[in-house]
TORPA-4810 file (N, C-alpha, C, O; in nm, 3 decimals):
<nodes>
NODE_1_-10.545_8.198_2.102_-10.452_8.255_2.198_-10.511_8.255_2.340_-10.429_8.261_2.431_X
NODE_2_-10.618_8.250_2.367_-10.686_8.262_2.472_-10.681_8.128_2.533_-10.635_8.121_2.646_X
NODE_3_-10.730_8.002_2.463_-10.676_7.879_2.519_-10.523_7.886_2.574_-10.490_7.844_2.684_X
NODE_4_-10.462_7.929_2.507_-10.356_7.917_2.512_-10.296_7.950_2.629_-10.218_7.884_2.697_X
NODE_5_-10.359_8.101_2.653_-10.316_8.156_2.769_-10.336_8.078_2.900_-10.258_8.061_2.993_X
NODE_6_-10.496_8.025_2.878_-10.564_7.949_3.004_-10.494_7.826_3.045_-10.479_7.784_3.159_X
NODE_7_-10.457_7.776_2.940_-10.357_7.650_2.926_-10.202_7.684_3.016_-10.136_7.604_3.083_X
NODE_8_-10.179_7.802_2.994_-10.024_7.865_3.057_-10.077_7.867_3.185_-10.008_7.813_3.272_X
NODE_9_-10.207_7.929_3.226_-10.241_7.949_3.370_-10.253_7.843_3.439_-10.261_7.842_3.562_X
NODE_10_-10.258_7.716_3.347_-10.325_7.581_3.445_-10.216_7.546_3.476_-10.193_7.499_3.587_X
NODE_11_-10.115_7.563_3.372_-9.945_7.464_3.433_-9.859_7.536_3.519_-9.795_7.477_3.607_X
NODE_12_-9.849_7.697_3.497_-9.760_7.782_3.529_-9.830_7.827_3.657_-9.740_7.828_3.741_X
NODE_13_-9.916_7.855_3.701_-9.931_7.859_3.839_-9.945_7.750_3.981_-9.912_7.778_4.097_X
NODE_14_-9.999_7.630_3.934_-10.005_7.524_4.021_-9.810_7.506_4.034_-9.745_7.498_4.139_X
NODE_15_-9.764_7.503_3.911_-9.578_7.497_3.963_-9.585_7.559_4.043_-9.593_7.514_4.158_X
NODE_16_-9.586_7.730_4.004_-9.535_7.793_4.105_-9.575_7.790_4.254_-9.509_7.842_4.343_X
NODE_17_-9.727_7.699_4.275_-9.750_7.674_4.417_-9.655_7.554_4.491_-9.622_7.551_4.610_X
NODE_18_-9.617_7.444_4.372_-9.542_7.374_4.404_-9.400_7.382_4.471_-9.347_7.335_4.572_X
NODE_19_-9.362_7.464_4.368_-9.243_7.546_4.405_-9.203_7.564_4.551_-9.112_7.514_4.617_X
NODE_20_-9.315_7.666_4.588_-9.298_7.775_4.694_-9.326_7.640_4.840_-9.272_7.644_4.950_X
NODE_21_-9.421_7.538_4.791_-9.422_7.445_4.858_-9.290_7.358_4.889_-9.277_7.331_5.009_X
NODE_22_-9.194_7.313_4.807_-9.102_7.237_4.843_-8.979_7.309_4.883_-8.878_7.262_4.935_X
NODE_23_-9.014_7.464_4.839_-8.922_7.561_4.908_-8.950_7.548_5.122_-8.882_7.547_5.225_X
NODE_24_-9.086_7.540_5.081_-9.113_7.558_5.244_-9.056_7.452_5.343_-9.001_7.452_5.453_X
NODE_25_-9.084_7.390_5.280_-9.059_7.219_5.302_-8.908_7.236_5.352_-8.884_7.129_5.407_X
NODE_26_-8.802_7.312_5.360_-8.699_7.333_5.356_-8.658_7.434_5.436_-8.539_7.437_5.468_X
NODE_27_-8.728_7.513_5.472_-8.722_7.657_5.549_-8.683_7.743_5.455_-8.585_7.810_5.489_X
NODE_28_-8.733_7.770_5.329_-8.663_7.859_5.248_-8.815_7.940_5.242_-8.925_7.885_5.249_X
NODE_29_-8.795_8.051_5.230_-8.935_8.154_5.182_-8.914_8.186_5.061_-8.796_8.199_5.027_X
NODE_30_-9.029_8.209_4.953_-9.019_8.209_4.842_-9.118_8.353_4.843_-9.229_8.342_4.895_X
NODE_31_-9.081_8.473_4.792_-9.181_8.554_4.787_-9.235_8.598_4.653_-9.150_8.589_4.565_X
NODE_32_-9.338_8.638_4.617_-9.418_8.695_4.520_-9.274_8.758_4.400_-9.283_8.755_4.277_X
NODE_33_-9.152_8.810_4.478_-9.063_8.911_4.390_-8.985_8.821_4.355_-8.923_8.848_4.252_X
NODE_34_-8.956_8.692_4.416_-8.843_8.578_4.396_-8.904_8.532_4.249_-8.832_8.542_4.151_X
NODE_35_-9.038_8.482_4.236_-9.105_8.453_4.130_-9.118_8.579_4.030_-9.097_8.548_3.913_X
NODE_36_-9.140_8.675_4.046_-9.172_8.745_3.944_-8.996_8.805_3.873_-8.977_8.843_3.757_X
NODE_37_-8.919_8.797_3.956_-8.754_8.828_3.908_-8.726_8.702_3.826_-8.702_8.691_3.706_X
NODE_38_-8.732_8.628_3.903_-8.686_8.447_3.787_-8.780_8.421_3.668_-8.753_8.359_3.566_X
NODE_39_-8.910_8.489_3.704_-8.950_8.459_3.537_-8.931_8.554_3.438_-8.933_8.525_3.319_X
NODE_40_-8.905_8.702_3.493_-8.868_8.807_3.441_-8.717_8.788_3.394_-8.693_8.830_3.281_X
NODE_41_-8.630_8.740_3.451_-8.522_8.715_3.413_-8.497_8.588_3.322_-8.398_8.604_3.250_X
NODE_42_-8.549_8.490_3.309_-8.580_8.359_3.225_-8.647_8.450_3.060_-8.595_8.470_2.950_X
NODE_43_-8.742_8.473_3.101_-8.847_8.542_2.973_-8.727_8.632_2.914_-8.685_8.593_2.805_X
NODE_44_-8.656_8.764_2.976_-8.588_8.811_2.933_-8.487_8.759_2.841_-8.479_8.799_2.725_X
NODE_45_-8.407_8.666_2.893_-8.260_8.617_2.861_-8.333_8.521_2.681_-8.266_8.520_2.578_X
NODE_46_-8.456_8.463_2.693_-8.541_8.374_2.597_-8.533_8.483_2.457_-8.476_8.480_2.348_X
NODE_47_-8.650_8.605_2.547_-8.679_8.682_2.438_-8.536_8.746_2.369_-8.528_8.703_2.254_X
NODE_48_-8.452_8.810_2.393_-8.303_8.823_2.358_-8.278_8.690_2.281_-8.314_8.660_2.167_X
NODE_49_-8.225_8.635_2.349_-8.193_8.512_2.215_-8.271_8.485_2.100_-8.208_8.458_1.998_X
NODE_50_-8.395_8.487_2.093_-8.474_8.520_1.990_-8.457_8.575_1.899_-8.431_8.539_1.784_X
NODE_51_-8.482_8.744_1.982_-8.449_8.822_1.907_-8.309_8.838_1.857_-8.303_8.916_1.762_X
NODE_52_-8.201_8.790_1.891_-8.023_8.814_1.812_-8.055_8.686_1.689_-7.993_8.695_1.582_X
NODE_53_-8.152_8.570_1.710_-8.171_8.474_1.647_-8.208_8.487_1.539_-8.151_8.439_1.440_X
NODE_54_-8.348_8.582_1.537_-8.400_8.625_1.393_-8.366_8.725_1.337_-8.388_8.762_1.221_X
NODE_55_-8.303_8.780_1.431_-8.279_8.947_1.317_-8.310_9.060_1.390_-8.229_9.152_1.402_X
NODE_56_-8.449_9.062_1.454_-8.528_9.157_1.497_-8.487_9.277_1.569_-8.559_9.374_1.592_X
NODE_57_-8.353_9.261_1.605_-8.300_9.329_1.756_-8.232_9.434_1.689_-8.241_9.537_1.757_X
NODE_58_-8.148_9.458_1.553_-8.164_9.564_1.496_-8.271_9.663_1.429_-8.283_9.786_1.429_X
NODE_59_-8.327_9.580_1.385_-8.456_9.667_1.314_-8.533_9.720_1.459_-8.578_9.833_1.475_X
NODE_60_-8.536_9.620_1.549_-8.591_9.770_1.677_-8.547_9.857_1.733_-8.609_9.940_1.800_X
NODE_61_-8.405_9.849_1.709_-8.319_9.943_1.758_-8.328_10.100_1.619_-8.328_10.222_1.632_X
NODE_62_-8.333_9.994_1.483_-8.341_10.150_1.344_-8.496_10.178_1.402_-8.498_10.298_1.431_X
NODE_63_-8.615_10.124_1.429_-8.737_10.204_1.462_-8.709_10.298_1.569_-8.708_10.418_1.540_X
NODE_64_-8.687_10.265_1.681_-8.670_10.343_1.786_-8.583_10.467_1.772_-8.615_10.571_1.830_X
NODE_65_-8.491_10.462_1.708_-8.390_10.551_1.649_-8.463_10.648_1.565_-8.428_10.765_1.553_X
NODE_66_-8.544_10.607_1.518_-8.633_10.668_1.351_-8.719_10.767_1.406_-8.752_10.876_1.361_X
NODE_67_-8.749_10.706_1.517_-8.891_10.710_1.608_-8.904_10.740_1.791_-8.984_10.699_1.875_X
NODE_68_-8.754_10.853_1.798_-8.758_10.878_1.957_-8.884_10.887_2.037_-8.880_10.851_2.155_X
NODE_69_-8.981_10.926_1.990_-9.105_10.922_2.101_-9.168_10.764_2.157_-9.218_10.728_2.264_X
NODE_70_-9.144_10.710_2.059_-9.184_10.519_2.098_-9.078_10.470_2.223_-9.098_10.363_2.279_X
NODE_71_-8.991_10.538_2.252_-8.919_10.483_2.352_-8.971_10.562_2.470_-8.943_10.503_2.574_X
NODE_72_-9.047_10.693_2.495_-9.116_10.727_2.648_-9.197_10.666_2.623_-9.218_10.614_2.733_X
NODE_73_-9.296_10.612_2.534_-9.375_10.496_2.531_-9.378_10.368_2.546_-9.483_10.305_2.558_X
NODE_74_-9.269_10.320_2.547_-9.182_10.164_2.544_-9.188_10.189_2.722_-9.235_10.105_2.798_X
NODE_75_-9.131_10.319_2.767_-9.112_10.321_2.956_-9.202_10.331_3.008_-9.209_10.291_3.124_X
NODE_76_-9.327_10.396_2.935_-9.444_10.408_3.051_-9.509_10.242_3.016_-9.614_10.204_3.069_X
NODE_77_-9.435_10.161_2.929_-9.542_10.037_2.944_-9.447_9.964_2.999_-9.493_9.855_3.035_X
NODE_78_-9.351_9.973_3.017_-9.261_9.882_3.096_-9.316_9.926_3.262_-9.367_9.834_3.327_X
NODE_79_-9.311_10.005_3.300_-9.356_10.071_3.450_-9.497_10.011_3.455_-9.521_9.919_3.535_X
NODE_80_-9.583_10.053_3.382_-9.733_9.991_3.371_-9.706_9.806_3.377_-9.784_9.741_3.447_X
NODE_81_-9.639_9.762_3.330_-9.630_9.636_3.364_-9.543_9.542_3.431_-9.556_9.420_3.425_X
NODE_82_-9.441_9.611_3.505_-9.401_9.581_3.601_-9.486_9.603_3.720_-9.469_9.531_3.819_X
NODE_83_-9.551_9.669_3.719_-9.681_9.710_3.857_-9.770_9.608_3.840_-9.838_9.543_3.920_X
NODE_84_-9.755_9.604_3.721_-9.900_9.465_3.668_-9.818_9.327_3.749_-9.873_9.241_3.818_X
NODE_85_-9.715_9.336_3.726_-9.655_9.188_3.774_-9.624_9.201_3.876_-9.588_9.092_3.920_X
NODE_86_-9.612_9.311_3.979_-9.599_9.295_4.132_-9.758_9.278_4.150_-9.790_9.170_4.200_X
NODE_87_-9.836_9.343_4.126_-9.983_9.267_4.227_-10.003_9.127_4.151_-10.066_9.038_4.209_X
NODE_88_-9.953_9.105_4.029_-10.005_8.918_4.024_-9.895_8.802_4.086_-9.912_8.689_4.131_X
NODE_89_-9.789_8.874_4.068_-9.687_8.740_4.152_-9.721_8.785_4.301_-9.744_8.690_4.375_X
NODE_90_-9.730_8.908_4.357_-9.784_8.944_4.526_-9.870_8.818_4.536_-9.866_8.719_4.609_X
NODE_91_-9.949_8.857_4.433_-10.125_8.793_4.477_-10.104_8.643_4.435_-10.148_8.562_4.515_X
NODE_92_-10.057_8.605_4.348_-10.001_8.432_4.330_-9.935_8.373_4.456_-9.951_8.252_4.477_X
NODE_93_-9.850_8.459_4.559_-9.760_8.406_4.662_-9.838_8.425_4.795_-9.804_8.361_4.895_X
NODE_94_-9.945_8.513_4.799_-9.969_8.480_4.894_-10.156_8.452_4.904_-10.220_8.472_5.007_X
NODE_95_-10.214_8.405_4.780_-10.314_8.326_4.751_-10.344_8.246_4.689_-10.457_8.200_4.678_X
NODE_96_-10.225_8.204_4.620_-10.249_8.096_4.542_-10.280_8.085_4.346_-10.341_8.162_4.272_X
NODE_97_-10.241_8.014_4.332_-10.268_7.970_4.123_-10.414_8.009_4.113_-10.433_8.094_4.026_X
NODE_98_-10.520_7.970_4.177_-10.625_7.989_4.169_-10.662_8.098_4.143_-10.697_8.149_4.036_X
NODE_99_-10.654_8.134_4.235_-10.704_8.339_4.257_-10.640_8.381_4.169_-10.701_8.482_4.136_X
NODE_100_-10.535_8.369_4.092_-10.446_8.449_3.991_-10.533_8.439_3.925_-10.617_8.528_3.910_X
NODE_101_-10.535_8.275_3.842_-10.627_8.282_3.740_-10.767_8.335_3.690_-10.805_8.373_3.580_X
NODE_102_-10.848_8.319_3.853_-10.981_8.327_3.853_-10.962_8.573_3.776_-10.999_8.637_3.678_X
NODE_103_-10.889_8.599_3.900_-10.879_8.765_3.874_-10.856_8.777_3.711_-10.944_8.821_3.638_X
NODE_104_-10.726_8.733_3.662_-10.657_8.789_3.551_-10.811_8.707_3.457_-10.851_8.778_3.365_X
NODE_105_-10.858_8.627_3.469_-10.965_8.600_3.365_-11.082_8.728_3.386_-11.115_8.789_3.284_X
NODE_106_-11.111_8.746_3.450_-11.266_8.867_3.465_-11.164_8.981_3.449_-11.216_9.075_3.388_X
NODE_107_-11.066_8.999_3.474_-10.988_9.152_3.421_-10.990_9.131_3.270_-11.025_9.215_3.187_X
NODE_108_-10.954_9.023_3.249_-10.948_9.052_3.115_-11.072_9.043_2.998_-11.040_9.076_2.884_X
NODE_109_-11.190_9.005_3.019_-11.306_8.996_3.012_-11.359_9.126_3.061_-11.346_9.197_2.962_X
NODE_110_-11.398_9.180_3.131_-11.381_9.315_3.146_-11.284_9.446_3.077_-11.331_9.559_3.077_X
NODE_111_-11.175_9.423_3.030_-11.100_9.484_2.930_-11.162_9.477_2.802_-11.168_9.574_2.728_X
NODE_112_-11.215_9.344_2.768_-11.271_9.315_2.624_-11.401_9.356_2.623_-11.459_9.380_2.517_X
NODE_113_-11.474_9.372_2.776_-11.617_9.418_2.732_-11.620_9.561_2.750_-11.707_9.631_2.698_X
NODE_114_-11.526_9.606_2.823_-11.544_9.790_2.813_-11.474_9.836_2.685_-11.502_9.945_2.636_X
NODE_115_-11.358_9.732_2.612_-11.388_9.781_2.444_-11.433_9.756_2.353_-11.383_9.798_2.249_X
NODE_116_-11.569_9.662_2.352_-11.697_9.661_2.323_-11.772_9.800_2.307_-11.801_9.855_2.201_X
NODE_117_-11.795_9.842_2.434_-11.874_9.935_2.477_-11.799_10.064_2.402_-11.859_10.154_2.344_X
NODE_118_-11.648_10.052_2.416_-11.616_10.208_2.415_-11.554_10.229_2.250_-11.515_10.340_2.212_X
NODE_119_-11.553_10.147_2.191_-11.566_10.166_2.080_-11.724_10.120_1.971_-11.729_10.124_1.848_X
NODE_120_-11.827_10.085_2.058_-11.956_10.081_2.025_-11.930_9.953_1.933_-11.968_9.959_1.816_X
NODE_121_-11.880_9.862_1.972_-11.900_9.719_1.880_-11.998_9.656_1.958_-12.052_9.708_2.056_X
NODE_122_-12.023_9.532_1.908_-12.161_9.455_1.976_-12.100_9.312_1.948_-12.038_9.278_1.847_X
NODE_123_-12.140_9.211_2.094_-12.156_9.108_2.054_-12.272_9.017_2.025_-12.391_9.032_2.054_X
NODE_124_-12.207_8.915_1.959_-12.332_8.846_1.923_-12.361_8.758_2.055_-12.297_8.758_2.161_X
NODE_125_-12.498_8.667_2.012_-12.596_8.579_2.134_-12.500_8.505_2.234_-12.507_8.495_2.356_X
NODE_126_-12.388_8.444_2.123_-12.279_8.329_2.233_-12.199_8.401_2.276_-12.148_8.370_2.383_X
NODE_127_-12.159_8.519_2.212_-12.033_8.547_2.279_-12.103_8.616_2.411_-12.029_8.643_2.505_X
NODE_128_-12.223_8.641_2.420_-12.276_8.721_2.565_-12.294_8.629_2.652_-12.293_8.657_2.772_X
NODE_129_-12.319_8.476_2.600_-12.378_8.343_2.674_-12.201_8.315_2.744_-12.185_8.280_2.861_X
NODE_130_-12.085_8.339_2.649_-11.984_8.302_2.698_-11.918_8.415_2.831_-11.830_8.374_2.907_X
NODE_131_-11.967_8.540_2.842_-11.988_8.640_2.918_-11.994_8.623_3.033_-11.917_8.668_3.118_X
NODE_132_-12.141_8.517_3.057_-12.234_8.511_3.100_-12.153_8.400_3.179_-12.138_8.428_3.298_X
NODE_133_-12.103_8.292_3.140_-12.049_8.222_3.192_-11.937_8.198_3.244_-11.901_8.083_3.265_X
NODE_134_-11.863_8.303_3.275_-11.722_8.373_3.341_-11.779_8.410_3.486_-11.734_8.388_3.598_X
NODE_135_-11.891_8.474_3.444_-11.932_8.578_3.567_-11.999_8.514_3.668_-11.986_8.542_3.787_X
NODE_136_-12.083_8.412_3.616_-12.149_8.281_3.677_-12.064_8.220_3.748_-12.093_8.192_3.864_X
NODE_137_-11.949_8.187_3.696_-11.900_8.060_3.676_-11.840_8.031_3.881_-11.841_7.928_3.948_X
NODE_138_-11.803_8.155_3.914_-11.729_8.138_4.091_-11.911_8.107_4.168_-11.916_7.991_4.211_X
NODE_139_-12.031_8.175_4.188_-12.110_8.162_4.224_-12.204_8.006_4.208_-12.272_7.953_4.296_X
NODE_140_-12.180_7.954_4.056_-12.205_7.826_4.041_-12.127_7.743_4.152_-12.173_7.686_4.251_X
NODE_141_-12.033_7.749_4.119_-11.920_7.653_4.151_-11.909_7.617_4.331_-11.873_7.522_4.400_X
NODE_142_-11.964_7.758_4.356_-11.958_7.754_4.527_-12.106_7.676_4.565_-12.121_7.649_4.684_X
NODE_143_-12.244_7.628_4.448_-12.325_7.571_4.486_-12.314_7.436_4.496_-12.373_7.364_4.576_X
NODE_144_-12.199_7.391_4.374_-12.181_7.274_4.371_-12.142_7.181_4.511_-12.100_7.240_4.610_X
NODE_145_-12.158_7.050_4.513_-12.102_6.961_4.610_-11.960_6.974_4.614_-11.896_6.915_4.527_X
NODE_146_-11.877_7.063_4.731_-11.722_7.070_4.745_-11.692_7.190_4.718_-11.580_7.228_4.753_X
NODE_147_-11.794_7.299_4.636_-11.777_7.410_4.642_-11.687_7.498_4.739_-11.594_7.575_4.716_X
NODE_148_-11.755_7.455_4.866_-11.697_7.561_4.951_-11.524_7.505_4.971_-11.458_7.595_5.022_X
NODE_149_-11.460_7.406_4.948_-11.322_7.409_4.965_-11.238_7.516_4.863_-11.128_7.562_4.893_X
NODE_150_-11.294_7.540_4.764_-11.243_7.651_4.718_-11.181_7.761_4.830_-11.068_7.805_4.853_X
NODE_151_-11.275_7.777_4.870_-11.218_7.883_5.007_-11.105_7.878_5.104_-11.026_7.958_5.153_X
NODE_152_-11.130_7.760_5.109_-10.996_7.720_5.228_-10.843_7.744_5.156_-10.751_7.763_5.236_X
NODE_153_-10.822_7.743_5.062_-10.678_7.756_4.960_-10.653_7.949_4.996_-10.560_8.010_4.944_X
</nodes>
């Protein structure tokens, strides 16, 4: 899943620079909320059809019903992640695919190593070497030959 994700970050953000590019190209402004409403609204309309597709959309409706407290819980993560998606489409529109990716990777690497820590699990030799190489990886990269154009984006 993690490829997977990285794989979503390589296609789905260079579009959206594209995008906002041939928008410009036009005099049209494309902002951080234009993107985060159209994929919010796309994802939405997907996941719904899905769900009327397989079945699922009653049985969450008998849990929730079963189970009134999962729905102030269902709102504080909807709010929690709508905030999540205004600073990454903000920060996608006005820095670029790059910076999305580079942040949401060490956030989330950081999520996985403070529940390491906070539930006292341990990793093993590679997975610290693979750690190791997240955290490296912007400081390498700026030694390399061409490094510094990173910056200019």
């Amino acid at each position: 899943f993690v490829l997977l994700a990285l794989f979503c970050d390589g296609v789905y953000g260079p579009y959206q620079n594209k995008i906002k590019t041939k928008a410009k190209a036009v005099g049209v402004s494309i902002t951080g909320y234009h993107n985060m409403f159209n994929m919010n609204l796309w994802q939405g309309v997907f996941a719904l059809g899905f769900c009327l597709y397989s079945g699922e959309l009653p049985k969450v409706m008998e849990f929730v019903t079963r189970n009134p407290a999962v729905f102030t819980d269902l709102v504080k993560f909807g709010v929690a992640m709508a905030m999540g998606n205004i600073f990454i489409f903000q920060m996608q529109s006005s820095f670029g695919a790059l910076t999305v990716t580079k942040t949401t990777t060490v956030r989330k690497l950081i999520s996985v190593l403070f529940s390491v820590y906070y539930f006292g699990h341990s990793l093993q030799p590679m997975q610290w070497a693979g750690v190791a190489m997240v955290f490296a990886s912007e400081p390498v990269a700026k030694l390399l030959p061409g490094g510094d154009k990173a910056k200019a984006h």
